[in-house]
VEXMIPA-511661 format. One line per field, with one value per residue (C-alpha): residue number from 1; x, y, z. Coordinates in steps of 0.001 Angstrom, whole numbers, m for minus. Each point is the difference from the previous one (the first is absolute). Layout:
residues N
n <- c(NUM;...) $
x <- c(X;...) $
y <- c(Y;...) $
z <- c(Z;...) $
end
This chain:
residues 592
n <- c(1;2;3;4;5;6;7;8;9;10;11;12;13;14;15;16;17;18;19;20;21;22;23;24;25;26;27;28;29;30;31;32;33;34;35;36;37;38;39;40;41;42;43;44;45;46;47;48;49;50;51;52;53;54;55;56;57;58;59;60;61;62;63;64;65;66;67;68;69;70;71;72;73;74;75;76;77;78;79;80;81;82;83;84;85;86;87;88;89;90;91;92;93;94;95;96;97;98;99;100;101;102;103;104;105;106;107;108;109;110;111;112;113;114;115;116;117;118;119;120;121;122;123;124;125;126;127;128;129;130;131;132;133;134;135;136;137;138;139;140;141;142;143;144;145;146;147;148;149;150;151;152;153;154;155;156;157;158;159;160;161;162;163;164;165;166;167;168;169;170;171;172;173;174;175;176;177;178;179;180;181;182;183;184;185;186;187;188;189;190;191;192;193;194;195;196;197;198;199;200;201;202;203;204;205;206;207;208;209;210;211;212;213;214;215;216;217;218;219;220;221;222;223;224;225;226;227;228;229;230;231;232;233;234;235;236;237;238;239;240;241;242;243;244;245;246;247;248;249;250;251;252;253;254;255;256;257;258;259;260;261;262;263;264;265;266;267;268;269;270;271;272;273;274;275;276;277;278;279;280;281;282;283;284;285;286;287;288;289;290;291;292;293;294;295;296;297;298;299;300;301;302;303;304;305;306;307;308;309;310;311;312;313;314;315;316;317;318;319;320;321;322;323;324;325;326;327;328;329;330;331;332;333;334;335;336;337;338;339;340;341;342;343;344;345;346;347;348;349;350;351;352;353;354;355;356;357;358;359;360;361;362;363;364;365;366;367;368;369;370;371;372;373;374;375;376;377;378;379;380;381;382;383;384;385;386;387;388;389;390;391;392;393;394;395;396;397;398;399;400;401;402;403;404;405;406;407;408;409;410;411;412;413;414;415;416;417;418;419;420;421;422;423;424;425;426;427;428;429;430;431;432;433;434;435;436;437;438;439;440;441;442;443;444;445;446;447;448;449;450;451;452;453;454;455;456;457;458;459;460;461;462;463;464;465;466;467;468;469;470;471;472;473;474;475;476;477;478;479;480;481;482;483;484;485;486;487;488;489;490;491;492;493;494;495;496;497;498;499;500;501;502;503;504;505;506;507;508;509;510;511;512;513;514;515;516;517;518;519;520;521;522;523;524;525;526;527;528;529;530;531;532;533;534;535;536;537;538;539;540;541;542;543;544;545;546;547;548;549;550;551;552;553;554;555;556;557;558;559;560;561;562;563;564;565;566;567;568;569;570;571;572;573;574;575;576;577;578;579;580;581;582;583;584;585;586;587;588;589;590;591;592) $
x <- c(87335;m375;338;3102;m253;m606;m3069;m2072;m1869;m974;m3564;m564;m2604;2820;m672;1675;740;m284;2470;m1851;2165;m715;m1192;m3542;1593;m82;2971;824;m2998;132;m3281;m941;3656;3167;1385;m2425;534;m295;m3060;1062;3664;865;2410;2368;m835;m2688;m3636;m40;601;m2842;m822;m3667;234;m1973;570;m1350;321;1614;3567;771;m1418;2132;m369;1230;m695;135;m653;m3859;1684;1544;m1157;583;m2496;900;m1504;1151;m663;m367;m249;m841;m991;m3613;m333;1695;m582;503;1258;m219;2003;m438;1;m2912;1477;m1944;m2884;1316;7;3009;m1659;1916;m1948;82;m2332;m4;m1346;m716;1800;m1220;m1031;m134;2537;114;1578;999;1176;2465;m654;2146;268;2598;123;2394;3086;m1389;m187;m3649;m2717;m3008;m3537;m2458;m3728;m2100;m2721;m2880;m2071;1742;m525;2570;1261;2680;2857;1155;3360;644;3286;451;m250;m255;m3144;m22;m3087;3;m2538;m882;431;m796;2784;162;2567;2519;2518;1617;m1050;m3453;m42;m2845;m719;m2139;m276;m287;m1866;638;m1171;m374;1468;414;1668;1782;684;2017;m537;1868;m1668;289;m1017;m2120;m2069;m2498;247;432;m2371;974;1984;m1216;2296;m773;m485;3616;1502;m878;692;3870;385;m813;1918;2764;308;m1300;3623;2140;m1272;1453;3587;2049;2304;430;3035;1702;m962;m3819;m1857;3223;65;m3944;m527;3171;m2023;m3595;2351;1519;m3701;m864;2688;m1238;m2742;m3200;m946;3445;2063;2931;1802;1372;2845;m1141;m3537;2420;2274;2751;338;3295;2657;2036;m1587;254;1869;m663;m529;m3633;m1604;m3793;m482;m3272;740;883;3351;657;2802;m2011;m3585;1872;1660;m3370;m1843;2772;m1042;m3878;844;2584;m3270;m2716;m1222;m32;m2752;2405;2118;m2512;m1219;3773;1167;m3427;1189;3610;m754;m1792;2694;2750;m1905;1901;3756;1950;2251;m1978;m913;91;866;m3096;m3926;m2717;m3151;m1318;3280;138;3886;11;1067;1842;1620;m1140;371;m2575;m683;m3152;1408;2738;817;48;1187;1250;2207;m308;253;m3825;169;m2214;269;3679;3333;701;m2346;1776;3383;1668;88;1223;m1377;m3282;m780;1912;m2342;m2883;1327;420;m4018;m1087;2282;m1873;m3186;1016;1202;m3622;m1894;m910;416;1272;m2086;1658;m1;1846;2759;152;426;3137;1383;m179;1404;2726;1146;186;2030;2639;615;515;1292;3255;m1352;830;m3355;m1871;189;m2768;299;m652;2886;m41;3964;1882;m1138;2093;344;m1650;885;m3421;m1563;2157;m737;m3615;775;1690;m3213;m2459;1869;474;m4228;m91;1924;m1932;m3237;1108;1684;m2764;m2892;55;55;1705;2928;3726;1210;3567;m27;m785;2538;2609;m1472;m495;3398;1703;m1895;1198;3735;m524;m977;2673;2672;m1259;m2614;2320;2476;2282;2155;m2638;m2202;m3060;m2348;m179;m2372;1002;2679;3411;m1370;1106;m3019;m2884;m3804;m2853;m1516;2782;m1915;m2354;2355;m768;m3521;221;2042;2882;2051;m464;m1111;3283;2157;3442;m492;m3519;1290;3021;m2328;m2132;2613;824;m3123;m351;3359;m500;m3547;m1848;m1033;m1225;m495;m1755;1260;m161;m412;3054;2488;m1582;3193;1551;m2086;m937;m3451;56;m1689;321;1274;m1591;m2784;m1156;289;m2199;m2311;m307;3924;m557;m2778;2519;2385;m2063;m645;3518;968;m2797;1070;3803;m380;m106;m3432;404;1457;m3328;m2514;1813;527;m4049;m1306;1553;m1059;m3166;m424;447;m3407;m3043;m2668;m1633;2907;984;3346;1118;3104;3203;163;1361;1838;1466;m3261;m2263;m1958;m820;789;m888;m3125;m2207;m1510;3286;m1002;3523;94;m2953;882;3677;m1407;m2147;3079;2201;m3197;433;3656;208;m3082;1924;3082;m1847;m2124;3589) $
y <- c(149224;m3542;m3229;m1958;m2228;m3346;2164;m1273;m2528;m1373;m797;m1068;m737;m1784;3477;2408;383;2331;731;575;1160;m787;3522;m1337;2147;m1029;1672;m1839;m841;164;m1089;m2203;m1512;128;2144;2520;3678;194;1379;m516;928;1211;m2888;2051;3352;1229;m363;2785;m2490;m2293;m2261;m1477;2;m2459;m119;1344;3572;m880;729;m2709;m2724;m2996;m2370;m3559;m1655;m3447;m2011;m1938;m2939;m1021;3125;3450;1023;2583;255;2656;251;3324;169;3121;1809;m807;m3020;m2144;m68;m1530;748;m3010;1892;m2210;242;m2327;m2865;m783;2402;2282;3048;2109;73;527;m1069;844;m1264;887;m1615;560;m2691;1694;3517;2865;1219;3184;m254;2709;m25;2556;m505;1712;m1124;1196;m1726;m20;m418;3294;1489;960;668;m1220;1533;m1619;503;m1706;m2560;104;m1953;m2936;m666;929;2378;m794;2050;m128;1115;920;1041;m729;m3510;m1470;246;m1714;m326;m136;m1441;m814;2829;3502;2381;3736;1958;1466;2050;m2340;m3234;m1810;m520;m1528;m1900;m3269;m1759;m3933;m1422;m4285;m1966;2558;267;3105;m819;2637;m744;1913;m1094;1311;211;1750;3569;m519;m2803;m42;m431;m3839;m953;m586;m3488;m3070;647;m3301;m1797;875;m633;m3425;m270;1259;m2166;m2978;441;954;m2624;m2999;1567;m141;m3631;m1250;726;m3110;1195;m2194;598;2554;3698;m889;3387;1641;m1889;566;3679;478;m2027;1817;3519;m1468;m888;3646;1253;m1890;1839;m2061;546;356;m2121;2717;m511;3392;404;2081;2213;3366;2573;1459;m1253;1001;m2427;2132;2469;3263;m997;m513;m3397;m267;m1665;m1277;m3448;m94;m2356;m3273;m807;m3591;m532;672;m2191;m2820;m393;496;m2301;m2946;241;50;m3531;m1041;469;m1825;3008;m1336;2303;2865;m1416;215;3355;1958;m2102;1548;3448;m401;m1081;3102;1825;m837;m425;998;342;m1513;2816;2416;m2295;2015;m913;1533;937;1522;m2318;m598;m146;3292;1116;3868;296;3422;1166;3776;1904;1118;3159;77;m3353;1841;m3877;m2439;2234;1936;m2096;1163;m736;m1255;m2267;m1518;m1861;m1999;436;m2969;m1524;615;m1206;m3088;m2519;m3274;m2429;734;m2928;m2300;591;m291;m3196;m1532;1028;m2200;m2701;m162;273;m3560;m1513;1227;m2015;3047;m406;1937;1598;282;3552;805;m3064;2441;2838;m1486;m691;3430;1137;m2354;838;3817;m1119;m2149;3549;2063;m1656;1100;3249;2638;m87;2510;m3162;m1096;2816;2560;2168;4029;m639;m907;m4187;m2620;m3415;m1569;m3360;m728;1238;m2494;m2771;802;m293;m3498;m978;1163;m2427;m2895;m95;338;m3550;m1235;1041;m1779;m3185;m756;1119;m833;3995;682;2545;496;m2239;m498;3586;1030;m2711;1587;3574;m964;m1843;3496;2046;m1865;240;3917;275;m2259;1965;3042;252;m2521;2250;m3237;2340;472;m3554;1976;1018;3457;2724;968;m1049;1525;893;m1372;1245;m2715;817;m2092;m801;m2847;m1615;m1177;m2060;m3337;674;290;m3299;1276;m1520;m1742;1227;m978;510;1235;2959;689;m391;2467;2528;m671;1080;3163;992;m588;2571;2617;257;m501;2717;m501;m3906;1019;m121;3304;m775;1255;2625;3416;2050;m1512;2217;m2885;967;3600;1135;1759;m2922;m1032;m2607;m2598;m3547;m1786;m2269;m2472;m315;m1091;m2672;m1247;m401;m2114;m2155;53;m1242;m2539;m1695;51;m2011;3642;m613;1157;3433;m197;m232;2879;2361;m752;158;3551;1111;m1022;2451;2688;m639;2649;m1605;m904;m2041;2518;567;3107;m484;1183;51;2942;m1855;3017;1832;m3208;804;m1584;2064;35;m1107;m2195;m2851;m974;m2931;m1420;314;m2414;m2315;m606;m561;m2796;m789;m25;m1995;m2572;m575;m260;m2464;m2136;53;m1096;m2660;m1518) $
z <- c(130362;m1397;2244;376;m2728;2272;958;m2543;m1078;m3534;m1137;m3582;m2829;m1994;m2243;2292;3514;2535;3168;3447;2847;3541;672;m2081;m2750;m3808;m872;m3930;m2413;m3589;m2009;m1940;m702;1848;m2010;m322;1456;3374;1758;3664;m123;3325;317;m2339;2177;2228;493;m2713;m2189;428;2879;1296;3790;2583;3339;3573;1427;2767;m909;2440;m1333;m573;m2627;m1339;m3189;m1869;m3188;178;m327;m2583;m2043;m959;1886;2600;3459;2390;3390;1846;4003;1765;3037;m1425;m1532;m3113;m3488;m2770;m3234;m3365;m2743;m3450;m3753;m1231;m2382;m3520;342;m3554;1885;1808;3427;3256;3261;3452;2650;3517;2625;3713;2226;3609;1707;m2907;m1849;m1831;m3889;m1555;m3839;m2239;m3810;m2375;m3203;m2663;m3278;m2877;2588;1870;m2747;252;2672;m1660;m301;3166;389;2115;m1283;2650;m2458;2345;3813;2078;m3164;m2314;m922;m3680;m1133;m3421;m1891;m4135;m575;3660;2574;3157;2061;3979;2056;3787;2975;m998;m1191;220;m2065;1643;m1906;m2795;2352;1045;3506;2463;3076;1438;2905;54;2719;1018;m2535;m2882;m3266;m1956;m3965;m1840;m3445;m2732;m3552;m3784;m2829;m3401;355;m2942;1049;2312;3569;1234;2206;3662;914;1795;2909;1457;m3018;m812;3069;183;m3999;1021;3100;m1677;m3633;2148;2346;m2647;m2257;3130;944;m2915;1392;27;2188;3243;1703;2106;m350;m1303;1119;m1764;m3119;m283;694;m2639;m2234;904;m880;m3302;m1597;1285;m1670;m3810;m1622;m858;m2971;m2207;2679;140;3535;1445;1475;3075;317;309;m1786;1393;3973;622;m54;1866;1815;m1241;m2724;m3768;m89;m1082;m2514;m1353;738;m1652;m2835;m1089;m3;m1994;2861;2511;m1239;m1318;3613;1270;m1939;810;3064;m316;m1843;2518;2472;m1883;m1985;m3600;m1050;m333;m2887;m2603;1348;239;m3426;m1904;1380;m1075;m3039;m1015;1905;m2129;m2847;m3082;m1245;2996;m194;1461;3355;2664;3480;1588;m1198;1010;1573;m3409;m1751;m468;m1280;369;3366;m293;3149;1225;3511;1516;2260;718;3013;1999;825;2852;3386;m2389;m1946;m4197;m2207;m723;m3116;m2473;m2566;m147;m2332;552;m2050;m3157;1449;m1170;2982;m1221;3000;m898;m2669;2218;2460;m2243;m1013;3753;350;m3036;705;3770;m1860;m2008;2945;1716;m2691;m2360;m3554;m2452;m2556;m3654;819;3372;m1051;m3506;2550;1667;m2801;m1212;2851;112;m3507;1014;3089;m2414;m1861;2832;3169;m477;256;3405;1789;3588;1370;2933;1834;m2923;210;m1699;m89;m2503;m1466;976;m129;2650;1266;1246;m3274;m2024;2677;m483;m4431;912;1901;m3257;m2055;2341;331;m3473;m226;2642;m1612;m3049;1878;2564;m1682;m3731;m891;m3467;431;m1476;2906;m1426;m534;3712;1395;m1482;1089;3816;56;m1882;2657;3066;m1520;m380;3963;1555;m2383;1106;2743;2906;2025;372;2255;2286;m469;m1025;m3115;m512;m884;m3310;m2573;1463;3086;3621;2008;521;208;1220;m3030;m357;3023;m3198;m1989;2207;259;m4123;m913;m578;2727;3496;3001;1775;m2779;763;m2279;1160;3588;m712;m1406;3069;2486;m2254;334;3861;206;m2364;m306;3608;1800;3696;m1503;m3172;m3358;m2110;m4188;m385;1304;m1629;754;m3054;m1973;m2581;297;m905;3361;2708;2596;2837;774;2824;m394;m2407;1169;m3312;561;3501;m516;m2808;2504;2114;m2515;m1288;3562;912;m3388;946;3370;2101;1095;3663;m2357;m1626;2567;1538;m2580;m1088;3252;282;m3359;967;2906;m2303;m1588;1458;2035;m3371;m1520;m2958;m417;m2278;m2380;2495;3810;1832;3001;1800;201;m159;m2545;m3902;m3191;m3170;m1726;1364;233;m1966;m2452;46;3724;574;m2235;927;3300;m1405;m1267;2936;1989;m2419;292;3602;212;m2533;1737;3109;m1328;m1589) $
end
């Protein structure tokens, strides 16, 4: 059975990722992309479904593991009756292959490591063909099924039913390195990798990107490691920012609330990239605004609100079986439905990226301001429109007050764009649109009965995602309204001090109900308070969400607080960076 999800541990190529549990297991790995079939899936089942195991023999063995640094390099630690160990896990950084590395080294007396390969590609789907090239000293093993091949070297392996198994000891001072590289099954074999080479390569790229981290006030080694996780979340080469490394972690466990967070969401890397700016990470602009432009190249009425790493639109949804699913939780999804849903916010959010970007110093290119306006002139046709809103609802389309807030925000940066920085745009035209918009959500999105927004048009029930409309523009922190809406949230939507999205009895969502609290929601809280004068409120609440993180840092999208555990997909993208966020906010409040 998998790990509990704060179990594992992220290392990253900025390609794809892998997931390595504390048990020296590699339990999640999909090569060469995040998105690609799996080819260590036991996360979503068993070791049947694909796993590389390191660790001692001795079933007692005890181990404890850390970051190099500021890194995403992975050092374990192993003590037993014998000796310790141990264990760098890493993913080398611009060397143009899909490597995965894993170097062990002797710390004291002699340890005996024992390793479980079992590799099932295609989603375990398929056991491929292995032989063993002795051509190579010690031997190789090469694993072959239709257009993938994966060569592993370092410690001998022996077949052993449908898994590769073998044993070495590591004496003081040693170092044995195992290495597992993909390839195209119809190109020849890559050569073996400068282990050393590229562990010095990764330590230093790594650490030189996090250095650049503006950040110097409370909550640094938070802000940072969120950071380090956000840039190994965005892919290198097409600049696509995931929204997690996983599919279909349960978001309630057992339950049928799992989804594929492999993809780029423009919600999701537009709130990500604000805050690589926010932090002194310019660079990124150019990179993400190249990607979206090819993205959403085209007639702006077929934007979607999410695409694969290279822009990719087809993102069909399918079930799979061949995963019986997290613990047992199905469900297994990939792909995601939602990509072809209407989700109005999305272009506002867009818009709130680019303005940071011209506030950051970048320039616009006659090309990405042509984009926004394109995109804004789809928005004046169809904001009136019912929308999934941000949380991408299967129910029935409503209109969401946050959605419309997020439509006011598009058009009020368009202004500014115009206003501040010379742009050319229908600015009389958008004035009239943002003021029209704001009219349509204090008619119908205030409860004036009960002093708060609310979720949808008609509705009385709040939901989190109004915690956003301050951090947008649209009002003031300690505005009586936001305030009111504040304190309806705090009653109807905490539970155990956490704030759920929204209450998913009311059935608006088409789902079964049931879920933990949302962690994005929380952070946004934070901030909401540090920004309202409730900064003792702030440090608390963010000092406790902060203990929910593994020994690593990562935090996964949802906490479980009854059984202690995180849900959901993870790393979360939007976790991580409303925790910049919320970092931010209370080390302004502080400083003022």
């Amino acid at each position: 059975m998998s790990l509990p999800i704060e179990d594992y541990a992220l290392i990253s190529d900025c390609y794809t990722g892998a997931l390595v549990g504390r048990d020296g297991s590699i339990d999640w790995l999909c090569l060469p992309r995040f998105d690609s079939p799996s080819m260590f899936g036991a996360l979503l089942g068993s070791e049947e479904h694909g796993r590389w195991l390191v660790a001692p023999v001795d079933a007692t063995a005890r181990s404890t593991r850390h970051y190099e640094g500021d890194t995403m390099i992975l050092i374990t630690r192993w003590r037993t009756a014998d000796g310790e160990v141990e264990v760098t896990d890493f993913m080398p950084y611009g060397d143009h292959r899909a490597d995965l590395l894993r170097r062990v080294r002797g710390v004291s007396g002699t340890v005996r490591m024992r390793q479980d390969l079992r590799i099932r590609l295609g989603y375990a789907t398929a056991v491929p063909w292995v032989r063993q090239e002795t051509s190579e000293h010690p031997s190789a093993l090469i694993a072959v099924s239709g257009p993938d091949a994966l060569v592993v070297r370092g410690a001998t392996l022996k077949a052993s039913g449908r898994s590769h198994i073998g044993q070495f000891d590591v004496k003081a001072g040693h170092v044995v390195d195992l290495s597992l590289t993909w390839f195209k099954s119809y190109k020849s074999t890559p050569p073996p990798p400068d282990v050393e080479g590229a562990l010095e390569q990764a330590r230093t790229w790594w650490m030189d990107w996090a250095a650049g981290c503006s950040h110097d006030g409370p909550y640094r080694k938070e802000v940072v490691r969120s950071l380090l996780i956000l840039r190994a979340l965005t892919h290198l080469r097409t600049g696509g920012i995931v929204a997690a490394v996983t599919t279909s972690l349960p978001e309630s466990f057992g339950g049928d609330r799992n989804w594929d967070y492999r993809y780029v969401w423009l919600r999701d890397a537009s709130l990500t990239i604000s805050v690589l700016l926010a932090h002194g990470y310019s660079d990124f602009i150019d990179h993400w605004r190249d990607w979206l432009l090819r993205a959403v190249a085209g007639d702006p009425a077929d934007v979607q609100i999410m695409y694969g790493l290279s822009g990719e639109r087809n993102l069909d949804e399918r079930i799979l079986t061949s995963l019986p699913g997290y613990q047992g939780a199905s469900p297994v999804r990939i792909g995601n439905a939602a990509s072809s849903q209407f989700q109005a916010d999305v272009i506002g959010e867009v818009m709130l990226a680019l303005d940071k970007g011209r506030r950051s110093g970048v320039e616009e290119t006659r090309f990405s301001w042509a984009l926004q306006r394109a995109l804004l002139g789809y928005l004046e046709e169809h904001w009136r429109r019912p929308d999934h809103g941000i949380w991408e609802i299967r129910g029935e389309p409503r209109h969401f007050t946050h959605s419309r807030v997020m439509v006011w925000a598009a058009f009020d940066r368009a202004i500014s764009a115009v206003d501040e920085y010379g742009l050319d745009g229908p600015v009389k035209r958008w004035r009239k649109l943002r003021d029209e918009v704001r009219a349509d959500i204090e008619a119908n999105g205030y409860d004036r009965l009960r002093h708060t927004y609310v979720q949808f048009f008609g509705s009385r029930d709040v939901d989190a995602s109004l915690l956003q409309l301050a951090q947008v523009g649209y009002c003031d922190y300690d505005d009586p309204r936001m305030l009111g809406t504040v304190a309806a949230i705090e009653r109807d939507l905490l539970r155990s001090g956490l704030p759920l999205r929204y209450r998913t009895e009311s059935g608006v969502d088409g789902l079964t109900p049931g879920e933990h609290p949302f962690l994005a929601c929380s952070f946004w809280l934070v901030e909401q308070y540090a920004n309202s004068g409730r900064v003792v409120d702030a440090r608390a609440l963010m000092d406790r969400l902060l203990g929910f993180a593994n020994d690593v840092g990562m935090l996964s999208e949802e906490y479980d607080v009854e059984g202690r555990s995180q849900a959901g997909n993870t790393p979360q993208a939007l976790t991580h960076l409303a925790l910049v966020r919320a970092a931010d906010a209370i080390s302004t409040a502080e400083r003022s």
